[in-house]
N, C-alpha and C positions, 0 to 999 in steps of 0.2 A: 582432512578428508579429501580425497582426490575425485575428478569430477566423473562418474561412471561413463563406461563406453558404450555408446548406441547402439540399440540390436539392430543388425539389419533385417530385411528382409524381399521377399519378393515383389514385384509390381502392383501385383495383386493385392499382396498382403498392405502394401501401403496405400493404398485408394482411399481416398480421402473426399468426404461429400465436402463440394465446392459450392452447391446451389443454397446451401443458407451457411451465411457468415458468421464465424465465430469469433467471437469477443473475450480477452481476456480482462476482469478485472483484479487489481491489484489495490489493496485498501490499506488503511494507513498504518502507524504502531510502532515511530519510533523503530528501537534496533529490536524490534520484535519481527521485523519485516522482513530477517534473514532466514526465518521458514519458509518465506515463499521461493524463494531459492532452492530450496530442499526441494519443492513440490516440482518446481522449472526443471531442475536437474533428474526428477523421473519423470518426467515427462520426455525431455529431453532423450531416454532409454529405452521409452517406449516408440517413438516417433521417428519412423525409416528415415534415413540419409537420403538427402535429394529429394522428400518430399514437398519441401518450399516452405513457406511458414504456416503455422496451425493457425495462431491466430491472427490474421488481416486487421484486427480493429484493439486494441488495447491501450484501457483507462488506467489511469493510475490517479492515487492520493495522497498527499503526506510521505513517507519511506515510500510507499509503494508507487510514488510520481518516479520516483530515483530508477527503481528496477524494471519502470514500465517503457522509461526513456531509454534506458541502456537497451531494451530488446529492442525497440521500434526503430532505433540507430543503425543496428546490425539486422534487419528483419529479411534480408536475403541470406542469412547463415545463421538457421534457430538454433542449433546445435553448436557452433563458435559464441554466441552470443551469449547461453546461458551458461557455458565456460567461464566466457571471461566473467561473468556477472558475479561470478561464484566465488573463482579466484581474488578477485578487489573484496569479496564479502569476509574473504578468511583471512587476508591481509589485515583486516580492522582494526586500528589502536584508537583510543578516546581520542589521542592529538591529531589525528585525521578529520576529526569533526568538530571539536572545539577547544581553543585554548585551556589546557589541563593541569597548567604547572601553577604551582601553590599561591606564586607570586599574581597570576588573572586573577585566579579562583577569589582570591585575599580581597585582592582591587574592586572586584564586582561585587563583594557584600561590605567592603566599607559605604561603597558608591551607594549600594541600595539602603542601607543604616544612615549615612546622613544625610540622604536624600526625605527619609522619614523624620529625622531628628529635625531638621528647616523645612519641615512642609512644602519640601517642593519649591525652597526659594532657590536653589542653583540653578548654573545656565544650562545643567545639561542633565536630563534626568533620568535614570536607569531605563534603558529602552528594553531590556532581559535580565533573565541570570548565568544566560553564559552566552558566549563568542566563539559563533560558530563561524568564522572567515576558513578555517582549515576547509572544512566544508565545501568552502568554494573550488578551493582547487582541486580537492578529491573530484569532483563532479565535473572541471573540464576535462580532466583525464580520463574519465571514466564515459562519460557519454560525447560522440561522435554527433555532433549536431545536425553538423549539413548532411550526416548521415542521414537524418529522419525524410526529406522531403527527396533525396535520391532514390531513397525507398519505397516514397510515394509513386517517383514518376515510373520507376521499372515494374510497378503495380505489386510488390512485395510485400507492401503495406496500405491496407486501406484508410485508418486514421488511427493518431495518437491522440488521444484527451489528458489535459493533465488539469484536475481542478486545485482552486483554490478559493478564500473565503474573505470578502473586505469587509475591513473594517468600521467601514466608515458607509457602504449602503448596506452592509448586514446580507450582501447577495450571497450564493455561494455562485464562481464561474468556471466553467469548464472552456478553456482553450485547448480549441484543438487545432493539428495540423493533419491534412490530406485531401482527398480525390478532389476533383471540383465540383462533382456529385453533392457534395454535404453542404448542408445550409442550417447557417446559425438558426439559434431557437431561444425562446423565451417563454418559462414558466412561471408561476409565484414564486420570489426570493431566486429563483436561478436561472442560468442564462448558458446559452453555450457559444463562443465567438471562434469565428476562425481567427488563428493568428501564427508566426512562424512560433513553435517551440524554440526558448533560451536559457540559457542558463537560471536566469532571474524567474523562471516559471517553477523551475524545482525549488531553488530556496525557499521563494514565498510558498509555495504547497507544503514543506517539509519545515515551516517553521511553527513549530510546537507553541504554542500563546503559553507569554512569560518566559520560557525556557529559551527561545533563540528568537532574535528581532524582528518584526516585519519586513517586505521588502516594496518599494514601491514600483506599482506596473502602470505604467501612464499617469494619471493625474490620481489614483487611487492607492493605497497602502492594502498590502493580503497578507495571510496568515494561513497557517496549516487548514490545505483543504478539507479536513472532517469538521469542522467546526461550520456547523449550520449547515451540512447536508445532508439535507433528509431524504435524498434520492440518489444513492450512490449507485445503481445503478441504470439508471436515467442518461446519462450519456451514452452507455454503448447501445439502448435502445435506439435513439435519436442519430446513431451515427450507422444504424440498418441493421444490427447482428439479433441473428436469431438463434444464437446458441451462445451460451454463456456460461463460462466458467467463471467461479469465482474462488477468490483464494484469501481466507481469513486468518486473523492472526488470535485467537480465542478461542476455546472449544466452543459445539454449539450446547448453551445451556439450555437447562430443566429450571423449573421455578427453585430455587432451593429453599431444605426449609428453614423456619425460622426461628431462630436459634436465642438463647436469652444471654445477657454479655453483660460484664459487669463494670470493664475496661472501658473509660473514655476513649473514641476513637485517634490515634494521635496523627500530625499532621499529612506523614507520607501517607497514609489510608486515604485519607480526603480529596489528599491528591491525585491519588490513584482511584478513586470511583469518578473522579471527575474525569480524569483521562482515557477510563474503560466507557463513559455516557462519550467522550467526544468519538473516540474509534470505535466503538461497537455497537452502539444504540442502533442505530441509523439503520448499517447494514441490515441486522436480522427484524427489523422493523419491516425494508423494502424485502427481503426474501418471503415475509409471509405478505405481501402484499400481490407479488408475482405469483405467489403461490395460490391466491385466491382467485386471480384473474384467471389463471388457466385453467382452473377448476371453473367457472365460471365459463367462461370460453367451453371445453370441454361440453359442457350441457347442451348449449345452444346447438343447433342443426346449423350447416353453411348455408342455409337459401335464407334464415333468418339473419343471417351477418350478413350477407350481402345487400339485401332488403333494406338494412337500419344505416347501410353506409358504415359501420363502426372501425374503426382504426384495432381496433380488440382482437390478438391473436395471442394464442399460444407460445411461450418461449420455453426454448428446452435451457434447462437451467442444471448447472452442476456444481455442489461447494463440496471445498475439502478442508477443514480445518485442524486446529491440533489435536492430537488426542488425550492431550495432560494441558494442564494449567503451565504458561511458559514462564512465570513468576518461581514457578518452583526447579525450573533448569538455573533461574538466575541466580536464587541464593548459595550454591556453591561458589562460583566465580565474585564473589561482591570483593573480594581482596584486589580485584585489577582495575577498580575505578580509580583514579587518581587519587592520591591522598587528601589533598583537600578536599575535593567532592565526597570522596568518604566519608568524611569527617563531618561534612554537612549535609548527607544524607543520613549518618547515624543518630543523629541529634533531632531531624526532623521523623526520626522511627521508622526508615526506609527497610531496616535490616530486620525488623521484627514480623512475624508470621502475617500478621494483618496489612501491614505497611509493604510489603514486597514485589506488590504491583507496577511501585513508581519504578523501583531499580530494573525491573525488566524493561522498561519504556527505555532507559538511557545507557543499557550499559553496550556501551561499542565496542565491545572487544571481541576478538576473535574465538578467543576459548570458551564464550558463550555463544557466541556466534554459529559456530561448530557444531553445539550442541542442536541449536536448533534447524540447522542444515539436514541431520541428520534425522533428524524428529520429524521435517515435513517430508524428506526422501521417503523414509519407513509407510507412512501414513499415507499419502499417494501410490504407494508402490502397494499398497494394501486394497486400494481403492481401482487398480489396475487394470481391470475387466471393465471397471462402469467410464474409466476414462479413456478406453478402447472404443467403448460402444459411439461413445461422446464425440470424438474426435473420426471416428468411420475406420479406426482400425480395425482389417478383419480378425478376429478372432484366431489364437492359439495356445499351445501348449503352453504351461511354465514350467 
């Protein structure tokens, strides 16, 4: 899928409300996170040439630390940026991210079986299930570091958040880089610190617990930033944005009903509701929380808000999500997982109707990849009008 060409348009037609700042959030999922790309790239369609960057403030998590780093890197070229973003996305083979060949895959479940067999008497004991170092070098390639705070000073960027979640004080933290306007914060369990964005900030945010290793940031070990945050959208609050786009990797669900089952649930299911509670809980937790505040907010008259001193305003809020279950783009492609991983996801019921969830979290390839590019392209570009209104595009034909 090639990356579509920008519409342009008039001066006019581009104006863009600058007096409240927009924030892009990017939320976590694994190689589920390559729909947000899709969404990037219409947006990217929609948004004149040389109107600068949409959003000044963008958070990222988990996969979505990765995609949120690479924009805020390039954030004087939105349109180059979600190219390249796109391009590295459709490039993707599993050996890009984690040692794939039969001979790892082999090594790391002997390692983790006698590690269980000796209770834990060897000197060194399974830190994951896979070795994600490839990883490493995909991501200096791929994000331009000292790009991020260049971008700060030419004011092309107002702040990058990238959270992450430790271990060991159960915090979640959001490190951010920008303005000298912003000052750290501290809530229950979460914290947000300035500090330079590094390499070692995406690994730790994008390390999936069990599945790829901690990394240590200071005197602390962190892990995939969705795990224990219950306020994913709490940083771009606290970093000033009053407009907020968010970009989900799940449709938004209805209660479903409840169904009677006869089948023990087997392990990749397990896996996978534990994995849809760490990336998805959260989020649509805080969007009805937003959503009650400005309902809320909305009632009150302003001589009453002014009166009470309240910090309590209104944020204009926009999510665009899948519109199918991405589990079910992944079961076609399940043949391009490496074959040992194959083999160990078919065993643990990865490939069966219930279990399908997990193989969407991990499959990194491009031919799923692809699909899902195209899945959040469509589905934004559907959304078109309300992400005109959002972003202060004037209105037009299509």
């Amino acid at each position: 899928m090639t990356s579509p060409i920008p519409e342009t348009s008039s001066a006019a037609q581009a104006a863009v409300c600058k007096a409240q700042p927009a924030a892009l959030i990017l939320s976590g999922g694994g190689a589920r996170a390559a729909y947000q790309v899709g969404v990037l790239l219409a947006i990217a369609r929609l948004w004149p040439v040389g109107a600068g960057n949409p959003f000044p403030i963008v958070c990222g998590t988990s996969a979505g630390a990765i995609n949120a780093a690479a924009l805020a890197a390039r954030a004087g070229d939105f349109h180059g940026a979600v190219r390249h973003l796109g391009n590295s996305w459709l490039k993707l083979t599993p050996d890009q991210v984690y040692l794939s060949s039969a001979w790892a895959l082999g090594k790391s479940a002997l390692h983790w079986a006698a590690s269980l067999l000796l209770g834990g008497l060897g000197k060194r004991n399974p830190r994951s299930l896979l070795d994600n170092q490839p990883l490493r070098q995909m991501l200096a390639a791929l994000v331009d570091f000292p790009g991020i705070g260049a971008a700060v000073q030419r004011g092309d960027l107002s702040a990058l958040s990238i959270t992450v979640s430790g271990y060991t004080s159960g915090q979640s933290v959001s490190f951010f880089e920008g303005a000298a306007d912003h000052a750290n914060w501290q809530r229950a369990s979460r914290l947000g610190v300035r500090e330079k964005i590094e390499l070692d900030h995406l690994m730790a945010s994008s390390a999936i617990p069990l599945v790829f290793p901690a990394v240590r940031l200071h005197r602390e070990y962190f892990g995939d930033g969705s795990v224990r945050q219950i306020a994913p959208i709490s940083p771009a609050i606290h970093l000033g944005a009053q407009r907020i786009l968010v970009i989900g990797v799940a449709p938004q669900r209805e209660l479903p009903p409840r169904e009677k089952v006869q089948d023990y649930p087997s392990l990749a299911q397990v896996a996978g509701h534990l994995l849809n509670s760490v990336f998805l809980d959260a989020m649509e937790t805080d969007l009805e929380r937003v959503q009650r505040v400005n309902r809320t907010v909305g009632l009150l008259p302003e001589h009453a808000l002014a009166a009470h001193q309240t910090d309590l305003h209104a944020l204009d809020v926009l999510t665009i999500a899948p519109s199918r279950p991405l589990e079910k783009l992944a079961m076609p492609h399940r043949n391009t997982f490496p074959p040992g991983l194959r083999f160990m996801l078919r065993g643990l019921g990865a490939f069966r109707r219930n279990g399908s969830v997990l193989a969407s979290y991990l499959l990194f390839h491009h031919d799923y990849v692809r699909q899902l590019i195209r899945l959040g392209y469509r589905d934004a570009m559907h959304q078109r009008h309300a992400l005109r209104e959002f972003l202060g595009i004037a209105a037009r034909s299509d």
